[in-house]
N, C-alpha and C positions, 0 to 999 in steps of 0.2 A: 547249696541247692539253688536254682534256676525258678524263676517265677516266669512261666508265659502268660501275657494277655493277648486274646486271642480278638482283634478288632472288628473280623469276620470268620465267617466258617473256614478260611482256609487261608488267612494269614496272620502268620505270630510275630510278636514282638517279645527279644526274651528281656526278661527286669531281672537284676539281682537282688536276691532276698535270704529270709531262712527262718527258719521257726515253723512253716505251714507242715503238715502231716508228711507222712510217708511217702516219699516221691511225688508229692502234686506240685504241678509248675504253671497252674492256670485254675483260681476258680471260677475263670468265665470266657466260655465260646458261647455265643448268641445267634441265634439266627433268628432275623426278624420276627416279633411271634409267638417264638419258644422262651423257655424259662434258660438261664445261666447253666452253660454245663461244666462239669470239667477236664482236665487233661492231667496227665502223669508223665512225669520224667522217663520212669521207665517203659511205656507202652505207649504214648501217646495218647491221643483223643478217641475214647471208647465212642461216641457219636459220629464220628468221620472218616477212622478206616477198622477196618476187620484186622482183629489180633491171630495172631500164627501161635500154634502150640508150644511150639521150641519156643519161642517169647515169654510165652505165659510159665511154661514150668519152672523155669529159676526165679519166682516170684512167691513171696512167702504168704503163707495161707491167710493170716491176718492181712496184708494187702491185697490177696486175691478176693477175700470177705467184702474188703471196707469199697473196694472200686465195683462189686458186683451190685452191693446194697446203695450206693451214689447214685450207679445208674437208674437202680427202682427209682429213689428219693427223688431225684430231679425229671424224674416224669411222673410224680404225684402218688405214690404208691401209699399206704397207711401201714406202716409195720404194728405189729400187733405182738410182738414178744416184750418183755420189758427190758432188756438187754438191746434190743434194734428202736424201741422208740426212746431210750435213755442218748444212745449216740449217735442217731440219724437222725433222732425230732420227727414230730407229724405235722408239725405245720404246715399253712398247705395242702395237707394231702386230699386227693381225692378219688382214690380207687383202694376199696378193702382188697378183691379178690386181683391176683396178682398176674392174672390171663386176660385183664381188661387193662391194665398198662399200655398207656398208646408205642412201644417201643419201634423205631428206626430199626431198618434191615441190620448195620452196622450191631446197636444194641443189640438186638434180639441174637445174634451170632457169637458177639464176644460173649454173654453171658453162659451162651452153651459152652465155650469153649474155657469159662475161667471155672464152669461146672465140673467141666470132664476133669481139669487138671485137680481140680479139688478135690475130686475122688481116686486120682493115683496116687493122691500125696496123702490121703487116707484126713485132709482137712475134718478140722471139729464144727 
């Protein structure tokens, strides 16, 4: 697996590694300001460009889960099931209701799109 650090919004540097989760290859793009986000091997940077359908569907439901629920966590979200606050943590957080997440164009579009696919793949 590939670890990317991301020095700015829009240049990587790859490091070789292994061990870190499911496809992530960077847990930090920053943009002055903002809090640490991250990136994936397989899709790239959910913060920086827009994911395409055919991408997202050979993606298994459990990574389409854990990169959907990132995105909340690292724009402050408070998860509230004990299954999402056990493996995302609420530390941090600062928004219960989950239409008050400050989300990027970017965000707000892959998470419709890792929605849709999670509903044709009949995700739990």
């Amino acid at each position: 697996m590939k670890v990317i650090a991301l020095r700015s919004a829009l240049a990587c540097i790859a490091i070789g590694a292994a061990g870190l989760g499911a496809g992530l290859i960077g847990g930090s793009s920053r943009v002055e300001g903002q809090p640490l986000k991250n990136c994936y091997e397989q899709i790239g940077c959910p913060h920086q460009r827009y994911f395409k359908v055919a991408e997202v569907r050979g993606i298994s439901c459990q990574f389409l889960r854990d990169v959907r629920n990132q995105i909340f966590k690292q724009n402050g979200y408070c998860f509230r099931s004990g299954d999402a606050k056990r493996d995302y943590d609420n530390e941090g957080c600062k928004y219960a209701n989950v239409a008050d997440v400050p989300l990027n164009a970017f965000e707000k579009q892959n998470i419709a799109v890792i929605r849709q696919v999670e509903r044709e793949k009949n995700c739990s």
